[in-house]
N, C-alpha and C positions, 0 to 999 in steps of 0.2 A: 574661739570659745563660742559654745552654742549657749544660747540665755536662752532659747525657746527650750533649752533640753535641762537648763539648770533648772529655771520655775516650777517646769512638771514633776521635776523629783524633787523641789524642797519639802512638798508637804508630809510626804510618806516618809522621805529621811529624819524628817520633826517626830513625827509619831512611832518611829524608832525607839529613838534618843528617851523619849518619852515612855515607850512600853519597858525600855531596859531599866528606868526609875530616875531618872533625870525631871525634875521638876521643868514647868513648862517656858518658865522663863529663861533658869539657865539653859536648858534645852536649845532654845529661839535664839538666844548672843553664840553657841556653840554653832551652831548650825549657819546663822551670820557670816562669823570666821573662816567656815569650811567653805562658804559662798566665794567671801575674798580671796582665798588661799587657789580655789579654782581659777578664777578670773587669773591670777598670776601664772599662774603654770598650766593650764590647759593648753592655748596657743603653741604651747611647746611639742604636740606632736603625740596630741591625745584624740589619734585619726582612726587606730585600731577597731574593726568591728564587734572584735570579741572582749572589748576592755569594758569591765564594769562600772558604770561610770556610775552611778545609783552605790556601787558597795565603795567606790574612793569617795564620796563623800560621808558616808558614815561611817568610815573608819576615820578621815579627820575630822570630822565633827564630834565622835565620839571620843579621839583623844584631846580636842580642846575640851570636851569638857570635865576628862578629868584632871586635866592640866587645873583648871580653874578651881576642880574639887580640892583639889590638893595644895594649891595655894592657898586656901581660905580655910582659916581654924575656924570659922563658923561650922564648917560643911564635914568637919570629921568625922563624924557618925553616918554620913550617907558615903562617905569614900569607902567606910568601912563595908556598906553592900555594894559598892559599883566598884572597889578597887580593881578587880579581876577582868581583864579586857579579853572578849570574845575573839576567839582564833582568826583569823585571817582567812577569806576565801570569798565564793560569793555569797552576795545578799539573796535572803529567801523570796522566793515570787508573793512574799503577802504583802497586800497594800492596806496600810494602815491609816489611809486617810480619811476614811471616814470615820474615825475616832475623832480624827482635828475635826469634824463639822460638829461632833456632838461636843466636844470640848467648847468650842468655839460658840455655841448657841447654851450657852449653861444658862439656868434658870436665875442663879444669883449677878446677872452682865445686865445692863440696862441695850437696849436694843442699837443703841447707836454703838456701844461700847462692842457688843458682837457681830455687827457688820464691819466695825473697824478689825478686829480680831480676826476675823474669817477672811477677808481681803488679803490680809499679812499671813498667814499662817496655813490655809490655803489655795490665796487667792496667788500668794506669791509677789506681791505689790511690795514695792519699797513705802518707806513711812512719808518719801514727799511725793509719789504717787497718791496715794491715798487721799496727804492733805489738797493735794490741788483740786481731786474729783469734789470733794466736800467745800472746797473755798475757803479752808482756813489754814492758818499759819501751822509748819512744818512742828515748829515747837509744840503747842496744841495738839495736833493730832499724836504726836512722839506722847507726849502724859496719859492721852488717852487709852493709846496701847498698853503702856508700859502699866497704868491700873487696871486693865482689864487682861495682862500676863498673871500681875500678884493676883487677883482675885481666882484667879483659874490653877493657880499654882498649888502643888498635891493633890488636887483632883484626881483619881484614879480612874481606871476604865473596869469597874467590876462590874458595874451596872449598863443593862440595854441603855442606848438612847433614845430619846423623845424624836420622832422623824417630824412628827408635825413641828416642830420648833425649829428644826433644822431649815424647813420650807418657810418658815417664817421667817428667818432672818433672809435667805437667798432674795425673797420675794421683795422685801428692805431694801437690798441691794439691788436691784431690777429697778425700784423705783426713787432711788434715788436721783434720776437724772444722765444728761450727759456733758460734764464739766473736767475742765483739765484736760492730759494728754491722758486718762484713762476711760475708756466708755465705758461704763458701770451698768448700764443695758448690758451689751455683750461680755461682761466680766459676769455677772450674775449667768446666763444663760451659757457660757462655757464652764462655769462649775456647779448649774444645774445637769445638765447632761454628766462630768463627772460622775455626780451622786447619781443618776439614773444606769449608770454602766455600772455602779456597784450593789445598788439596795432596786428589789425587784419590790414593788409597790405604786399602788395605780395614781396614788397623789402626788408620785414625785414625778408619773409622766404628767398627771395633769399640769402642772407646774410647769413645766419642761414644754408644754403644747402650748399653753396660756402667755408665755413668754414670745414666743416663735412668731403668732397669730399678734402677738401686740405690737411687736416691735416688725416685722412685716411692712407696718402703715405707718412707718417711723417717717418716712422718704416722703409724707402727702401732711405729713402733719401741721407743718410751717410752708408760707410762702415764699417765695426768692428774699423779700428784706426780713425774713425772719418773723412775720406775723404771725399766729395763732389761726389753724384754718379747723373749723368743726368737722365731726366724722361727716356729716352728712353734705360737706359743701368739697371735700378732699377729691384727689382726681386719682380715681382707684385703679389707673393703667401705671403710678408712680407704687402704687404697691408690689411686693415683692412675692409673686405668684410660690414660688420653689420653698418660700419659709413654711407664706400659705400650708401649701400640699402635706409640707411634712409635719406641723401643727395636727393637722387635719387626722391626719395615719395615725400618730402617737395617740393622739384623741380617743380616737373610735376603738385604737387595742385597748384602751383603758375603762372607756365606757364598758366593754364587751366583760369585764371582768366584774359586774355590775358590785360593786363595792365604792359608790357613789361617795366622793370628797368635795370641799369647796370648791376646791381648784379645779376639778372637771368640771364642776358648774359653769365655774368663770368661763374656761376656755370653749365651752358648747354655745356660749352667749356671745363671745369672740367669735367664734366658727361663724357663725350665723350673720354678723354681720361684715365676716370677708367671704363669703360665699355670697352677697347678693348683687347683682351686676351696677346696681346702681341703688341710691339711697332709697327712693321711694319703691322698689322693691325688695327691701327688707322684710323680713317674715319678724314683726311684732307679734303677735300673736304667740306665736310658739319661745320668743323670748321671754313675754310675762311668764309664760310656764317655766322657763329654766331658772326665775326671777322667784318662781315661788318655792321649788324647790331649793335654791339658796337662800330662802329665808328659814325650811325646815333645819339645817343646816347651821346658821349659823345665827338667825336674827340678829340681824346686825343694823343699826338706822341708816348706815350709808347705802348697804342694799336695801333698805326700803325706799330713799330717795331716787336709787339708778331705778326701781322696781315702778315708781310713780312716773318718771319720764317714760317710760316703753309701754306706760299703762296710756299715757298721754297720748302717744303716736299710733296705739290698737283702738282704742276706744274713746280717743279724741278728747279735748285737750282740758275740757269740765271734768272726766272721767281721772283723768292725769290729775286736775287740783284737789278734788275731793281726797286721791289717797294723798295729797301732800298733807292736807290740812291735818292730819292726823300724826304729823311729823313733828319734833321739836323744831323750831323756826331758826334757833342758834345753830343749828347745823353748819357742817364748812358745806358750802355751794348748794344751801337755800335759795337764798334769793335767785340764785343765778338761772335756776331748775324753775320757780316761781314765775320770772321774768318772762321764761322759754315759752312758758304753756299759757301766759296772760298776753303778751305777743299771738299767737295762734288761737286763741281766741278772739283777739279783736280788743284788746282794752291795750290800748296800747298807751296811756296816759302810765297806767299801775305799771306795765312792764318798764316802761322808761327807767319809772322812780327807781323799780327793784334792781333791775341791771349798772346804772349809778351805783346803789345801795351796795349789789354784788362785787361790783368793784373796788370799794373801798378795803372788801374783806379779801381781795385775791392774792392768793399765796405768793404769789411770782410773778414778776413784769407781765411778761408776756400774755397771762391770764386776763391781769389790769386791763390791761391796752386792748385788749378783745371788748373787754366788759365795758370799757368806757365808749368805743366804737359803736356799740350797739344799742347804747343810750342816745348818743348822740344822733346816731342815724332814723332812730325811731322820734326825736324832740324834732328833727329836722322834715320828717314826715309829716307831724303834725301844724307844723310852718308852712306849708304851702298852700 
């Protein structure tokens, strides 16, 4: 039995089940079925090159599901348009998965409810794969789904989808981490690529580049016990040159299309800082400009704080507090940006307090234990 060759066709087989008028849910237990009923009988001698293995699953997937239609007198009125089972032959070469993205990123799903969805439904993940990348209990993640199937349930496909929402949840998924037996980096960035083999548009390469270029310097990010090492202290022979390059390529075809998205932003400001041999030759300069142009873009206060740090290391590190101070102070990773540029300045009394301060606010250990380090190393400087 191939699982690598089940996953790739659950999604389109979903969107089948789904285009012929099978609600999304029952659709998802249908298609489930058709998964187990493979696992059982494939090993048997389903080696043939010419066997359609994409049309045997929707032809049992689609007769579970009208097995289920037809057991339930709820569902009589939709047996009455799906009774009629499509002839037997092969499956047509249309991939309908990117219907599930736009399904899956629907406007009425709160954002976790559709990276949970799109994981499952695209992503091809079991319900305790999922929960373990997220660290919560199987039963939890299973309600989660299962409310964000009803909610998506008679959704039709008559209307375009929204692409920037669809990049939005992938991007969710990209940063949610790497926890459990699923890497949710490389899970995002194989069903970014996906979408980019389907839908020609330049923010799903920037996407697609900005992913590549981040996760590249995945390998420099931590130290052997698992520290938190800053971009600028990383040892960039541990980065991964060949993601680089191909980051790099996608990039520039998409720049060249000049129909300028966030996501190119991002990943031009990414470029820039894996293209430079070492930290202190970083080209600041030219990232405040891609800093400015992400703020025509999107104005957003997080990019105004990354915009104040690159303003700090161009034009030095008063230059860098003055755009802080114009910042909300509640911000996530104020202090910490605060701390950076009153350290570099010389006041290293205020950085202390703030890097404490930042600490107390850090999303994640590992942030913590950086931030509290850096307190400490600067009080201990002050000691001697």
């Amino acid at each position: 039995m191939n699982e690598a060759l089940l996953r790739s066709l659950t999604p389109s087989v979903l969107a089948i089940l789904v285009r012929r008028g099978a609600d999304f849910a029952a659709a998802e237990d249908a298609v489930q079925d058709a998964l187990v009923e493979a696992v059982r009988v494939w090993p048997a001698g389903r080696g043939d090159p010419i066997w359609d293995a994409k049309g045997w699953l929707v032809t049992v997937a689609w007769r579970k599901f009208l097995d289920q239609a037809r057991s339930d007198a709820a569902r009589r009125r939709r047996e009455d348009l799906v009774v009629e089972e499509p002839p037997p032959g092969p499956t047509p070469a249309v991939d309908d998965t990117l219907q599930l993205y736009f399904l899956c990123a629907h406007p009425s799903l709160t954002p976790s409810s559709a990276v949970a969805l799109t994981l499952r439904a695209v992503g091809g993940l079991t319900t305790r794969q999922i929960a373990q990348a997220y660290l919560v209990p199987e039963a939890t993640m299973a309600q989660r789904i299962s409310r964000a199937k009803r909610t998506v349930s008679g959704v039709r496909f008559d209307q375009p989808g929204d692409v920037a929402t669809v990049l939005r949840v992938l991007y969710l998924v990209f940063n949610e981490g790497y926890s459990g037996d699923v890497d949710l980096a490389a899970e995002a960035i194989r069903l970014t690529r996906q979408l980019a083999a389907q839908v020609d548009h330049p923010e799903v390469a920037g996407l697609l580049a900005l992913m590549l270029l981040h996760h590249a310097r995945r390998a420099g990010r931590t130290a052997p016990d698992g520290s938190l090492v800053p971009l600028a202290e990383q040892d960039r022979g541990r980065w991964d040159t060949e993601l680089i390059a191909e980051g790099v390529e996608i990039l520039q075809a998409a720049l060249a299309r000049d129909r300028l998205g966030e996501f190119q932003a991002q990943a031009a400001i990414a470029a820039l800082h894996a293209d430079a041999p070492t930290a202190e030759e970083t080209d600041w300069v030219q990232i405040v400009e891609w800093y400015d142009e992400l703020l025509r873009l999107t104005d957003s206060p997080v990019v105004r704080l990354n915009r104040a740090v690159a303003i700090g290391e161009a034009d030095g590190p008063r230059a860098g507090l003055a755009a802080l101070a114009a910042l909300d102070a509640s911000l996530p990773r104020h202090a910490a940006v605060a701390a950076y540029l009153h350290e570099r300045d010389g006041d290293l009394v205020t950085a202390a307090r703030l890097y404490a301060e930042a600490a107390q606010k850090a999303p994640n250990l590992a942030e913590r234990a950086y931030l509290t380090r850096q307190a400490a190393r600067l009080n201990a400087r002050r000691c001697r």
